[in-house]
N, CA, C and O atoms as a GROMACS GRO file, in nm:
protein
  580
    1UNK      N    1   6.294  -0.451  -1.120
    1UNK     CA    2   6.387  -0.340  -1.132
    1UNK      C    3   6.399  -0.299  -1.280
    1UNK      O    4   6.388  -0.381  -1.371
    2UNK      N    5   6.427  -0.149  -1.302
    2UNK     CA    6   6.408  -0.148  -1.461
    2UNK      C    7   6.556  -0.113  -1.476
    2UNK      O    8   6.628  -0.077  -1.383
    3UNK      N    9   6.588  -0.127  -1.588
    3UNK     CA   10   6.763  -0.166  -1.660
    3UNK      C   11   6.715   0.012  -1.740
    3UNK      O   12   6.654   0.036  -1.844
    4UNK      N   13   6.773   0.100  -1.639
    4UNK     CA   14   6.818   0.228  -1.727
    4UNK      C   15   6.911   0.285  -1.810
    4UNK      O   16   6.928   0.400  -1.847
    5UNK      N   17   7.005   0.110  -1.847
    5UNK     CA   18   7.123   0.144  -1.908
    5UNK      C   19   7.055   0.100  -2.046
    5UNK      O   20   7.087   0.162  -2.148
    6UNK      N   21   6.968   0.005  -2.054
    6UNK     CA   22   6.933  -0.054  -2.199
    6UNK      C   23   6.863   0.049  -2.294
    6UNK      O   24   6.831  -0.001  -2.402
    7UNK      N   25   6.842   0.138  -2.283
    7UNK     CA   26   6.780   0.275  -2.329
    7UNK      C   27   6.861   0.359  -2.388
    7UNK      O   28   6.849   0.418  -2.496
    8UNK      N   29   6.960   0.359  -2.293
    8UNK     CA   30   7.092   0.444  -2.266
    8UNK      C   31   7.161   0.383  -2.397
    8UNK      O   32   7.209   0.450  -2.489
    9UNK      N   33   7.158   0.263  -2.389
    9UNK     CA   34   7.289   0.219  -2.486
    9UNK      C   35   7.190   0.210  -2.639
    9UNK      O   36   7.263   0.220  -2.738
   10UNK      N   37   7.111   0.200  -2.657
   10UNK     CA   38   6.989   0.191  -2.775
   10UNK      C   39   7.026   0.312  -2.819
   10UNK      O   40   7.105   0.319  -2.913
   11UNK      N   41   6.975   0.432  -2.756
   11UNK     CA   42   7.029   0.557  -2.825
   11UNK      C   43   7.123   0.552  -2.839
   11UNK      O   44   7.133   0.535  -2.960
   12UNK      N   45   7.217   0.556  -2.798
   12UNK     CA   46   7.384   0.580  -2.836
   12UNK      C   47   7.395   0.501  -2.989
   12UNK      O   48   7.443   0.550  -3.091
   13UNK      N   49   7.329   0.348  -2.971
   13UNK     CA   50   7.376   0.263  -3.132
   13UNK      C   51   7.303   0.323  -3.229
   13UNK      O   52   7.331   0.292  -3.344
   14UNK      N   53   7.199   0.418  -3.207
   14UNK     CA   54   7.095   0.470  -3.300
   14UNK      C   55   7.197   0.615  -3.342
   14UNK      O   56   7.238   0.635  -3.457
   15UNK      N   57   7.228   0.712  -3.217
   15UNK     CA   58   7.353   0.815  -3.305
   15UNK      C   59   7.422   0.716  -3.358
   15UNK      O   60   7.392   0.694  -3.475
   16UNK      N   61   7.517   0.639  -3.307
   16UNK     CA   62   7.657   0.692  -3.424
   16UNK      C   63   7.564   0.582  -3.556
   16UNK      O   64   7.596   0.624  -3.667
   17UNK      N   65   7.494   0.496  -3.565
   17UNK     CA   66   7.452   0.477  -3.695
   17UNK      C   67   7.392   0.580  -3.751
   17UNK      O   68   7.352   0.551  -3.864
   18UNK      N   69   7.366   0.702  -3.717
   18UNK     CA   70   7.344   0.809  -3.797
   18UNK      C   71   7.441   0.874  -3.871
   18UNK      O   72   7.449   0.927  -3.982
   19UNK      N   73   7.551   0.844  -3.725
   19UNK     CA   74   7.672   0.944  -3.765
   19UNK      C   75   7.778   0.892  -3.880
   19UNK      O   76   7.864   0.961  -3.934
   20UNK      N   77   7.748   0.746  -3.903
   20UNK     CA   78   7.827   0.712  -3.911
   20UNK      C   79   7.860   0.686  -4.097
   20UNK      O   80   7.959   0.651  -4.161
   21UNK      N   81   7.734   0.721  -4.130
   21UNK     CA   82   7.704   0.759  -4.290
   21UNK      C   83   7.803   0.874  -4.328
   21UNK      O   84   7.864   0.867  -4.434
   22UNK      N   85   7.818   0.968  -4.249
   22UNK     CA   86   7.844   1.103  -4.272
   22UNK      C   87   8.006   1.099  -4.323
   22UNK      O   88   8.071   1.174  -4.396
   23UNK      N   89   8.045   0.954  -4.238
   23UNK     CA   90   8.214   0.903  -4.334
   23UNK      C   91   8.232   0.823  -4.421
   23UNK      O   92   8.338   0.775  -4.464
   24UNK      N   93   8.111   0.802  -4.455
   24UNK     CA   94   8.070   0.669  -4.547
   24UNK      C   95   8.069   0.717  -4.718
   24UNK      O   96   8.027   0.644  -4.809
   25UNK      N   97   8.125   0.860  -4.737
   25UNK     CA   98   8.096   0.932  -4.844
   25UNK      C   99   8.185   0.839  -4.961
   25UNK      O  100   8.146   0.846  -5.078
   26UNK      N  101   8.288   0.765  -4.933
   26UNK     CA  102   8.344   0.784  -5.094
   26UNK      C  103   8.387   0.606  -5.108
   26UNK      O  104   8.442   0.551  -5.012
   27UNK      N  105   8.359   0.535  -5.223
   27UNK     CA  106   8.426   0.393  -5.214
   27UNK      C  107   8.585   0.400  -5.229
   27UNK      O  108   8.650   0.295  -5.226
   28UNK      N  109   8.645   0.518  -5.245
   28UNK     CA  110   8.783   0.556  -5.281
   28UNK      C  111   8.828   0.648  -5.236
   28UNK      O  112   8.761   0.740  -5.282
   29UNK      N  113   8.919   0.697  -5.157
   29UNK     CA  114   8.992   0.803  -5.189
   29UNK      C  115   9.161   0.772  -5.221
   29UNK      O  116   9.247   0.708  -5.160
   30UNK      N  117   9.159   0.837  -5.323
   30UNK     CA  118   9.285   0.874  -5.370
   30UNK      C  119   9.398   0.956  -5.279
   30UNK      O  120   9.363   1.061  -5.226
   31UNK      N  121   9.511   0.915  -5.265
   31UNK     CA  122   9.636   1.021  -5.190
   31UNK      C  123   9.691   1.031  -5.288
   31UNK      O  124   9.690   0.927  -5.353
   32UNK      N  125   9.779   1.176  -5.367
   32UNK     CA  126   9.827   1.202  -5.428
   32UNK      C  127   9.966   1.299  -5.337
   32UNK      O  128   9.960   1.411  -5.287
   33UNK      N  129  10.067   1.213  -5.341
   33UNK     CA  130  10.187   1.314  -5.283
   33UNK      C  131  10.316   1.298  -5.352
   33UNK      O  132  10.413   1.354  -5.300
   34UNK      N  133  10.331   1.242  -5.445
   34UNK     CA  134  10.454   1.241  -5.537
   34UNK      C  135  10.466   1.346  -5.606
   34UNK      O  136  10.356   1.398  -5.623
   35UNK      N  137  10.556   1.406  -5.658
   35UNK     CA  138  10.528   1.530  -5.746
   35UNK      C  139  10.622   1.466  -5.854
   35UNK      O  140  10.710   1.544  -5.890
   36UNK      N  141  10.624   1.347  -5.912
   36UNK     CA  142  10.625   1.299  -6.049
   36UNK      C  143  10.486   1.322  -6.138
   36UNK      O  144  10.385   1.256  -6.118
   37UNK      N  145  10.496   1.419  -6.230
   37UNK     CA  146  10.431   1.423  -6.324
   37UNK      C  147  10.368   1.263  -6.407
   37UNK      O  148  10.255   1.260  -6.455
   38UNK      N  149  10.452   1.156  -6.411
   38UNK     CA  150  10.423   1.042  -6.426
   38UNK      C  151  10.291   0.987  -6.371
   38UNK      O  152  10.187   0.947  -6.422
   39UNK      N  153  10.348   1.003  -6.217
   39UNK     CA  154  10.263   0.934  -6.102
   39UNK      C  155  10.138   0.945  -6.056
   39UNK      O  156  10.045   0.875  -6.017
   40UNK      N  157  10.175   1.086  -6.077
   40UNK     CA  158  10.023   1.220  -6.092
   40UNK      C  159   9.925   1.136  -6.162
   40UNK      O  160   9.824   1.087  -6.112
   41UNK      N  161   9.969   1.124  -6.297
   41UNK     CA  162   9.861   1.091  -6.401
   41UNK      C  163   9.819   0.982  -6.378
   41UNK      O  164   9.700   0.953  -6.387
   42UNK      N  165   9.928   0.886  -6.339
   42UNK     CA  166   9.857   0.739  -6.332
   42UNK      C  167   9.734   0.756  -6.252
   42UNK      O  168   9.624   0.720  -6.294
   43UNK      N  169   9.754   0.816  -6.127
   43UNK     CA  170   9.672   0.837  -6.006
   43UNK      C  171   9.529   0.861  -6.085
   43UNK      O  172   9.426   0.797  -6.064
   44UNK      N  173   9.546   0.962  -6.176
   44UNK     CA  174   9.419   1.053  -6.222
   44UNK      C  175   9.389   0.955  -6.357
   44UNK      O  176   9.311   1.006  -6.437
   45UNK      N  177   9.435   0.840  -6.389
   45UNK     CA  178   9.378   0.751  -6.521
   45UNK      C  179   9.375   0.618  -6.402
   45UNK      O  180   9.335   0.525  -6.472
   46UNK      N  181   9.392   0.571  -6.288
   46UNK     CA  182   9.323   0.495  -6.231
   46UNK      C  183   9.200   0.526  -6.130
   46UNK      O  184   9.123   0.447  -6.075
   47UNK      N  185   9.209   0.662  -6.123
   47UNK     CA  186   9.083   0.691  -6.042
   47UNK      C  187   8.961   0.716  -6.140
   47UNK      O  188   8.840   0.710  -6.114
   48UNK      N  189   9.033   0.750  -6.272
   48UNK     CA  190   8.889   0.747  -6.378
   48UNK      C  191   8.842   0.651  -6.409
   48UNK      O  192   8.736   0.653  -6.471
   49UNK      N  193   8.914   0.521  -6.373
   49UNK     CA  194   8.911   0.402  -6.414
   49UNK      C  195   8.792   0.346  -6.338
   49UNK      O  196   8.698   0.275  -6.372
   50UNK      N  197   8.845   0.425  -6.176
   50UNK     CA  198   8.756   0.360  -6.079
   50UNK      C  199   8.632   0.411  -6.094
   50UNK      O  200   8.534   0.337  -6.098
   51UNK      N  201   8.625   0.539  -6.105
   51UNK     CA  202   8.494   0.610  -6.155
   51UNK      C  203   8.436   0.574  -6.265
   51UNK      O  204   8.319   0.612  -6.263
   52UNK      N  205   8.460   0.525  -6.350
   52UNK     CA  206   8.402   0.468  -6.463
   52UNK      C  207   8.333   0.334  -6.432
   52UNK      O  208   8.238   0.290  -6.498
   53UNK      N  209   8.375   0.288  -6.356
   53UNK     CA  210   8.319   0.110  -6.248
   53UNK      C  211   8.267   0.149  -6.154
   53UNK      O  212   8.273   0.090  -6.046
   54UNK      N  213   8.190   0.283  -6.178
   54UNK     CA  214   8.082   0.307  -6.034
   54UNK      C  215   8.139   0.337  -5.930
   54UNK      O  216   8.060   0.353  -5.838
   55UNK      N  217   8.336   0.367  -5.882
   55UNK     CA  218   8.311   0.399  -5.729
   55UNK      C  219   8.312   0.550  -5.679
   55UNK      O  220   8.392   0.632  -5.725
   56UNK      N  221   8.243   0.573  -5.608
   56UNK     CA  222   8.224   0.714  -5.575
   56UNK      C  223   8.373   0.773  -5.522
   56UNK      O  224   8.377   0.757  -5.401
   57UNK      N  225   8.459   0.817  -5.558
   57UNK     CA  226   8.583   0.870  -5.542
   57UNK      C  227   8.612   0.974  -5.460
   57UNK      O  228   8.512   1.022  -5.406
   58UNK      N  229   8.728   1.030  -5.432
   58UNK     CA  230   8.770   1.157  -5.356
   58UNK      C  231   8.908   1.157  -5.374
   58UNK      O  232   8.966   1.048  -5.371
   59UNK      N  233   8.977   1.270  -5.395
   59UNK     CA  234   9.109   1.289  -5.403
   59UNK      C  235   9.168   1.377  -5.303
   59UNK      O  236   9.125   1.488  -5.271
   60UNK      N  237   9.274   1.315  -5.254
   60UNK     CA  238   9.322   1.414  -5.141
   60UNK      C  239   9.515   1.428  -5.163
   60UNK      O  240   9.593   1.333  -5.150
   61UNK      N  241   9.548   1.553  -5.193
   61UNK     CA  242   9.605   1.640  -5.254
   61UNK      C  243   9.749   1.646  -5.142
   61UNK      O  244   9.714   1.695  -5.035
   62UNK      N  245   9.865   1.617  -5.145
   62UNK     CA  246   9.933   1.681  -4.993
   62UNK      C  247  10.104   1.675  -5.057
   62UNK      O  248  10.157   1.604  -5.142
   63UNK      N  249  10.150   1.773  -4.979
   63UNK     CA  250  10.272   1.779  -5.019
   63UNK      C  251  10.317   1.827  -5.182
   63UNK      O  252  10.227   1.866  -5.256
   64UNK      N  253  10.404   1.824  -5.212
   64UNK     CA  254  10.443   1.822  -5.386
   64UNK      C  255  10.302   1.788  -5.443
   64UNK      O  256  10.249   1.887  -5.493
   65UNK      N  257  10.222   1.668  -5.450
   65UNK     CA  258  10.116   1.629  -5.503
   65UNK      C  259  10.024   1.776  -5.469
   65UNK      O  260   9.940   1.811  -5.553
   66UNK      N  261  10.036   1.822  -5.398
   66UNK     CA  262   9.904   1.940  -5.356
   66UNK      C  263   9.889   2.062  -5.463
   66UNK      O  264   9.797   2.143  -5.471
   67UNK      N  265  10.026   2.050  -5.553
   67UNK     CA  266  10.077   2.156  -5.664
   67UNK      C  267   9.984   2.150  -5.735
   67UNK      O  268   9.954   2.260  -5.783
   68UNK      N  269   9.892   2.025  -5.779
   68UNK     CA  270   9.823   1.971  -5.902
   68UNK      C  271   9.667   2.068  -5.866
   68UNK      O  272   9.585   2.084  -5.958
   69UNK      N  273   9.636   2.133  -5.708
   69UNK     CA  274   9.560   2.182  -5.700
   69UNK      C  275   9.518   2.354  -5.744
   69UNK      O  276   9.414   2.419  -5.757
   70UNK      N  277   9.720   2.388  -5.763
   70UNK     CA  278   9.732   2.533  -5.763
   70UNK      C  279   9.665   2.623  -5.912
   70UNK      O  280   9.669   2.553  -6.013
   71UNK      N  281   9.622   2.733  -5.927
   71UNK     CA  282   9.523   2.798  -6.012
   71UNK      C  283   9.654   2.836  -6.148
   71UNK      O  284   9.640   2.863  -6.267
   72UNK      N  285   9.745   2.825  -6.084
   72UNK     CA  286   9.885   2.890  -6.110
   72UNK      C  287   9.994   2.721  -6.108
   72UNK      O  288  10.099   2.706  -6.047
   73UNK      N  289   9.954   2.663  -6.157
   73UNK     CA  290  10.058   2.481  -6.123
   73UNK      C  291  10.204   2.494  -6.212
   73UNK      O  292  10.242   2.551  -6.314
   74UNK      N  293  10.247   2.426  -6.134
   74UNK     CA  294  10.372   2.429  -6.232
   74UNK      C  295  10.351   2.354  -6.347
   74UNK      O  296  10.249   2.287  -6.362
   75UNK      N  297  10.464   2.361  -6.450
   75UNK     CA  298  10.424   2.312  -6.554
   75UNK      C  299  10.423   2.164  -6.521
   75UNK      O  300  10.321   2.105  -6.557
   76UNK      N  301  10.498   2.106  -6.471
   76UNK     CA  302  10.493   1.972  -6.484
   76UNK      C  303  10.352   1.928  -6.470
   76UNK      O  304  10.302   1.846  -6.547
   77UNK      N  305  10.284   1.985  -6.365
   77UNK     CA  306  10.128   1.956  -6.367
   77UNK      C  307  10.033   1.947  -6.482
   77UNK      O  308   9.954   1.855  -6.504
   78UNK      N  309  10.056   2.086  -6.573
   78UNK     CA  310   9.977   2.090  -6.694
   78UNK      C  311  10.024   2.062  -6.837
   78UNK      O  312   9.977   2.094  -6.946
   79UNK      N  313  10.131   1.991  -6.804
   79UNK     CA  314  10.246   1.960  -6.939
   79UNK      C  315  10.152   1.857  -7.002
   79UNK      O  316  10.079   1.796  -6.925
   80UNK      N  317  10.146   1.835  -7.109
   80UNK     CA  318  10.080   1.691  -7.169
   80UNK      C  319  10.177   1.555  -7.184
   80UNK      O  320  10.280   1.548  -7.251
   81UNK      N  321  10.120   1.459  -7.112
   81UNK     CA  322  10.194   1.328  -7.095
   81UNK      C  323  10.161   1.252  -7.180
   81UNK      O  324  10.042   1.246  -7.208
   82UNK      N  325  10.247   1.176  -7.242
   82UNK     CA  326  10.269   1.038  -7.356
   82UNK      C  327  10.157   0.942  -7.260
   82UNK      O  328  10.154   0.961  -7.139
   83UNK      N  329  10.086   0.861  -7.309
   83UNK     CA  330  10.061   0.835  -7.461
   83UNK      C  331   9.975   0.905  -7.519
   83UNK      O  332   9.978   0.919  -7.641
   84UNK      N  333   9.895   0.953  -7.452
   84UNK     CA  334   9.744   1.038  -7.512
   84UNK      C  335   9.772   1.202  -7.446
   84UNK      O  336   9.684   1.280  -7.408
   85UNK      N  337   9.855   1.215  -7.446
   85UNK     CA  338   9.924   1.394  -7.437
   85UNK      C  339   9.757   1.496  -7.296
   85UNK      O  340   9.695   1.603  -7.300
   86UNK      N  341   9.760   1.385  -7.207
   86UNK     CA  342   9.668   1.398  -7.098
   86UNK      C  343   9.784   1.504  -7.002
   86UNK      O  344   9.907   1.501  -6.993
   87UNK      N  345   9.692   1.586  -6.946
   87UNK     CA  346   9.784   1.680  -6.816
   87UNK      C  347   9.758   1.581  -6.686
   87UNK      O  348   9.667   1.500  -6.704
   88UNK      N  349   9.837   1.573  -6.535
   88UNK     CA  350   9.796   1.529  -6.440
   88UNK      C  351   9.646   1.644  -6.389
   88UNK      O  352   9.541   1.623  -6.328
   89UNK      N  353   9.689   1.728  -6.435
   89UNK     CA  354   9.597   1.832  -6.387
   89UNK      C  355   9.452   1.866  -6.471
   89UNK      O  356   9.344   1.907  -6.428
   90UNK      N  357   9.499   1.833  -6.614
   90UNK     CA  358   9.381   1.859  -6.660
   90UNK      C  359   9.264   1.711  -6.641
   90UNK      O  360   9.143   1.728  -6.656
   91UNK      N  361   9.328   1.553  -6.604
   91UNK     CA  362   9.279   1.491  -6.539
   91UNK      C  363   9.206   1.489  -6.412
   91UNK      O  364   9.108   1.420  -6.385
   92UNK      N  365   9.266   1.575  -6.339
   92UNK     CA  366   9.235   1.649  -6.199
   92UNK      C  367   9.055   1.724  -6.260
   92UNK      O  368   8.933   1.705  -6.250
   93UNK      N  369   9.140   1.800  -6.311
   93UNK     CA  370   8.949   1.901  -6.361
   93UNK      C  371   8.907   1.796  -6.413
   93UNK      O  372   8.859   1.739  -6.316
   94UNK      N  373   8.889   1.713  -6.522
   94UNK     CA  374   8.803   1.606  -6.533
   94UNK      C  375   8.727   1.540  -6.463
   94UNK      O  376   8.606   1.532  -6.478
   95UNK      N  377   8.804   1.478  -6.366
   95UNK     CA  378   8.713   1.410  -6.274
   95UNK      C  379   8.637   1.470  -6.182
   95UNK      O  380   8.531   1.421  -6.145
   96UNK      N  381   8.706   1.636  -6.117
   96UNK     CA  382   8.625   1.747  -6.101
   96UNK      C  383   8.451   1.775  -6.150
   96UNK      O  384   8.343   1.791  -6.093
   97UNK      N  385   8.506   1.770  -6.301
   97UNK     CA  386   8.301   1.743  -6.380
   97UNK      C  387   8.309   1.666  -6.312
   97UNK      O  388   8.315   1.717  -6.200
   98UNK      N  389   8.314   1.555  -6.306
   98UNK     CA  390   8.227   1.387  -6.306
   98UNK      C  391   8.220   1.396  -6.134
   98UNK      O  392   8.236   1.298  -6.062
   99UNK      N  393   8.192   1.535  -6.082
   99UNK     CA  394   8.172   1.546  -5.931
   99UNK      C  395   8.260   1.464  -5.825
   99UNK      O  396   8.224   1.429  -5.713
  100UNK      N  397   8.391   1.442  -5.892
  100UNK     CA  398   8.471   1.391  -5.783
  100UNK      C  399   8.483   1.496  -5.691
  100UNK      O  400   8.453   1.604  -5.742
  101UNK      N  401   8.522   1.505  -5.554
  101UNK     CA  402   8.574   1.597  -5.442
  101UNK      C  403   8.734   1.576  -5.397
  101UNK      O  404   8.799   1.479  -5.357
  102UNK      N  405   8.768   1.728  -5.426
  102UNK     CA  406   8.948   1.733  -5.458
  102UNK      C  407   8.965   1.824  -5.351
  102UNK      O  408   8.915   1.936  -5.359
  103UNK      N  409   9.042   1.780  -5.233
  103UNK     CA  410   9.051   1.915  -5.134
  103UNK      C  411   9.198   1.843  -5.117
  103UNK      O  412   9.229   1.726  -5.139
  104UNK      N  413   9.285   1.963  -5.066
  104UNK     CA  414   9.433   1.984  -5.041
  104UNK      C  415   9.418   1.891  -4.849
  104UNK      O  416   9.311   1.884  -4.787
  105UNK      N  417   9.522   1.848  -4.810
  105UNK     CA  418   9.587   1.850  -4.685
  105UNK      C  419   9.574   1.983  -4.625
  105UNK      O  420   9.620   2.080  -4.685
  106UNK      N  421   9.514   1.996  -4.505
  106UNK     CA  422   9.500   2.032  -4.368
  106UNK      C  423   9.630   2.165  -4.385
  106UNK      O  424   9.605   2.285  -4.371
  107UNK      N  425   9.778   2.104  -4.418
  107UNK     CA  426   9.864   2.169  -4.393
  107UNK      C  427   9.958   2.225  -4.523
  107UNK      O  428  10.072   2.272  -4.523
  108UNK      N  429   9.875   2.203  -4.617
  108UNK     CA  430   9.897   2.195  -4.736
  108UNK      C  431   9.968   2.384  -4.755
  108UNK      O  432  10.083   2.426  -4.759
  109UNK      N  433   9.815   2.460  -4.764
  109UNK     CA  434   9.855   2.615  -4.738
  109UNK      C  435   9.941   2.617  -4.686
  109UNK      O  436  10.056   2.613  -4.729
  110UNK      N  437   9.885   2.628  -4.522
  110UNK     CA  438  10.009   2.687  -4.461
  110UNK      C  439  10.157   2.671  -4.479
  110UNK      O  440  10.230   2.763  -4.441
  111UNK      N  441  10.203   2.573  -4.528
  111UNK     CA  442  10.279   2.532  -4.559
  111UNK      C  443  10.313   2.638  -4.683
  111UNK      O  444  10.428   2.679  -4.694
  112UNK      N  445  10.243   2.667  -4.747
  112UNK     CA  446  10.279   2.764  -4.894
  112UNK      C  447  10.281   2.889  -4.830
  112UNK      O  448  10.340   2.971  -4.900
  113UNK      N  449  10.232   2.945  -4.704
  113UNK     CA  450  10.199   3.072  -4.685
  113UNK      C  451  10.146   3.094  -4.745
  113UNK      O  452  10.178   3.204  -4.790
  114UNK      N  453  10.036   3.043  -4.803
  114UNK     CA  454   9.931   3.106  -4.904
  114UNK      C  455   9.769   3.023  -4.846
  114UNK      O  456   9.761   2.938  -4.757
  115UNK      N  457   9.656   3.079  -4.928
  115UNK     CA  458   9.533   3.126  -4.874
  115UNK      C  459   9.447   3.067  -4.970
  115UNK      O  460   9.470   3.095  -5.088
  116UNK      N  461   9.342   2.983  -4.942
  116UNK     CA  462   9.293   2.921  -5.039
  116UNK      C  463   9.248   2.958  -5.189
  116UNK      O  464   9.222   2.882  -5.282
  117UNK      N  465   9.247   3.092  -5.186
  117UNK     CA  466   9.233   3.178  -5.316
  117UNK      C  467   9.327   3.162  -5.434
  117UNK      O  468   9.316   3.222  -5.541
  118UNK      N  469   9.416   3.078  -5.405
  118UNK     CA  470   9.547   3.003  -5.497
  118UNK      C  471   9.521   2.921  -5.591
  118UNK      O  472   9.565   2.910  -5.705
  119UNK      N  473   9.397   2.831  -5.496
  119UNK     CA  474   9.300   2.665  -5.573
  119UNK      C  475   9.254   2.683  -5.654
  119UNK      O  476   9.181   2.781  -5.651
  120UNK      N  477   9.260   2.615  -5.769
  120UNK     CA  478   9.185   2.594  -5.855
  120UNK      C  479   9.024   2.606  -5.836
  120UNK      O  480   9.021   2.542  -5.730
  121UNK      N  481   8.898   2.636  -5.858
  121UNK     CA  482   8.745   2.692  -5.806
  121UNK      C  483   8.716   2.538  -5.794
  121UNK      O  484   8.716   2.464  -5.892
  122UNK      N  485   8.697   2.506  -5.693
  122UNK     CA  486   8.595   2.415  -5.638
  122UNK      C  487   8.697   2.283  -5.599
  122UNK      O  488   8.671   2.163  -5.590
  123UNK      N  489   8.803   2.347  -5.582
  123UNK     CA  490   8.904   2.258  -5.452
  123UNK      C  491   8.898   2.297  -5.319
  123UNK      O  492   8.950   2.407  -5.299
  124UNK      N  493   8.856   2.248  -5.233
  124UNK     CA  494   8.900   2.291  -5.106
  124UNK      C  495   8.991   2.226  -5.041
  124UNK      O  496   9.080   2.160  -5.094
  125UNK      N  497   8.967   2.247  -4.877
  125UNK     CA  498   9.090   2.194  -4.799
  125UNK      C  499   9.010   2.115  -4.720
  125UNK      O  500   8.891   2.131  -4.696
  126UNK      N  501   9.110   1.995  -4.669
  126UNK     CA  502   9.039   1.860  -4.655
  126UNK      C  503   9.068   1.915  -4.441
  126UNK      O  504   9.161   1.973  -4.387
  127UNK      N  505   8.933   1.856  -4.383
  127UNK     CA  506   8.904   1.877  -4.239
  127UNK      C  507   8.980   1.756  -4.185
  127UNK      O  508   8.961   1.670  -4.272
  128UNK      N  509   9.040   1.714  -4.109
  128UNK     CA  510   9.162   1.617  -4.064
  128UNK      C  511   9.049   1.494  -3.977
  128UNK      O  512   9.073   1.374  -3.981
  129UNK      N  513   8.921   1.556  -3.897
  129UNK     CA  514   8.863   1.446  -3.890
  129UNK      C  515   8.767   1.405  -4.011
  129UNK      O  516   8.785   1.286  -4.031
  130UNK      N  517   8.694   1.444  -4.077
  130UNK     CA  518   8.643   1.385  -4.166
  130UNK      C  519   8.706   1.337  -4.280
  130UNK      O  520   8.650   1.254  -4.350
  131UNK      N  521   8.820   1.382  -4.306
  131UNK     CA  522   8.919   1.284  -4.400
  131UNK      C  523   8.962   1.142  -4.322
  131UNK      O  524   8.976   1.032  -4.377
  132UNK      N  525   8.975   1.165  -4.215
  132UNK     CA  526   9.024   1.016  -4.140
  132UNK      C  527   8.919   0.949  -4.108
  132UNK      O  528   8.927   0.826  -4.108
  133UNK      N  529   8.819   1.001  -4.080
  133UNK     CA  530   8.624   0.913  -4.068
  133UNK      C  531   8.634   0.878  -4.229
  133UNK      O  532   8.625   0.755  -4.234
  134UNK      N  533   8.648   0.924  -4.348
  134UNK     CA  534   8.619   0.901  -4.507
  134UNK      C  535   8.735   0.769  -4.520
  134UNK      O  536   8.700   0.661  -4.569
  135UNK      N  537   8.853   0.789  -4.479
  135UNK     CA  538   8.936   0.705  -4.508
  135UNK      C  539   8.944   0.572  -4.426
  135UNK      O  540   8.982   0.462  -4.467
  136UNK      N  541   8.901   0.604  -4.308
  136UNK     CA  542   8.867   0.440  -4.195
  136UNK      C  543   8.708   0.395  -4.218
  136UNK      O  544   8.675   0.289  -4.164
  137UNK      N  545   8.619   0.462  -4.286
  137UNK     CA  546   8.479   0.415  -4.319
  137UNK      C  547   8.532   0.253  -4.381
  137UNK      O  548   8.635   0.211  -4.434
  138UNK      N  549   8.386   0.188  -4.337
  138UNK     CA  550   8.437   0.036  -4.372
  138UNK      C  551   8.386   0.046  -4.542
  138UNK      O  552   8.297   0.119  -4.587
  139UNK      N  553   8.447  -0.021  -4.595
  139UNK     CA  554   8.436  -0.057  -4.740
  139UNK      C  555   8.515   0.064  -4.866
  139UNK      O  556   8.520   0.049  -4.988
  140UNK      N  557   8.553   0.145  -4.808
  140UNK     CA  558   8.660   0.219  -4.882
  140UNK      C  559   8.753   0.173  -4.911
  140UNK      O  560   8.770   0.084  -4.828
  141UNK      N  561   8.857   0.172  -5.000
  141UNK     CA  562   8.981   0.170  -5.044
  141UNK      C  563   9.095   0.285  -5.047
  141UNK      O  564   9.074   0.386  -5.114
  142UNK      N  565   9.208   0.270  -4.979
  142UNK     CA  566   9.233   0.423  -4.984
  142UNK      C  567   9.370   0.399  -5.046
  142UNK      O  568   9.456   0.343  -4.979
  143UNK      N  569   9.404   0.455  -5.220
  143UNK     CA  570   9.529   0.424  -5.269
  143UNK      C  571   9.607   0.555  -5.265
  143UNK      O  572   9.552   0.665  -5.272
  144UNK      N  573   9.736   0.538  -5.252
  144UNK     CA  574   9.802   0.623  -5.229
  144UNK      C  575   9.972   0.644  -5.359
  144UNK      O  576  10.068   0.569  -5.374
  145UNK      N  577   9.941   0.757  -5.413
  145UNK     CA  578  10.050   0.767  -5.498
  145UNK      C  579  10.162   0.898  -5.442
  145UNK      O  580  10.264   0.922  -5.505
   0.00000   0.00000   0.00000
């Protein structure tokens, strides 16, 4: 008799090990939702930290924290902070070069009534399953400020 399930189940382990790279993108992602100017920065001088030790990063933006994405931020975002007179935001574009990926919460806009044309160029908005596939991928770390 031939076993038409053992085929069956071979392919299936062969997708999702395909698929399963596709959440495998970052050794980090960052949550940023405090809107302490303080907290901000730490976030953005320990994720450079992490980036500087090789881990491939991502920042994900929500609530008060999502301000740090706006083209237009409040000041607290771009104010310069003690000790080295660093912005949370101009940390934000920094790690931006160094090809980090910075996208807002899902509900972030709407929430502003406003339209991604607000973001800073080359922030987007984060997709609710592939942020939760990026953040449950095995070997990530996901810190949250």
């Amino acid at each position: 008799m031939i076993n038409i399930f053992r085929p069956t189940a071979l392919a299936a382990t062969i997708s999702l090990a395909l698929v399963a790279p596709a959440f495998a993108e970052s050794d980090l992602v960052t949550v940023v939702t405090s809107e302490n100017p303080q907290t901000q920065l730490m976030a953005m001088v320990l994720t450079t930290q992490a980036v500087e030790q090789g881990a491939d990063a991502r920042i994900l933006l929500c609530g008060p924290g999502g301000d740090l994405a706006l083209a237009d931020a409040p000041e607290a975002a771009t104010a310069p902070q003690p000790p080295r007179a660093a912005s949370p935001q101009g940390m934000l574009q920094a790690l931006m070069g160094r090809g980090v990926t910075v996208e807002v919460c899902a509900i972030y806009l709407p929430g502003l009534g406003a339209e991604a044309n607000v973001l800073l160029e080359g922030i987007g908005v984060a997709q609710p399953p592939a942020m939760a596939g990026a953040m449950m991928a095995e070997g990530t770390r996901v810190w949250s400020f």
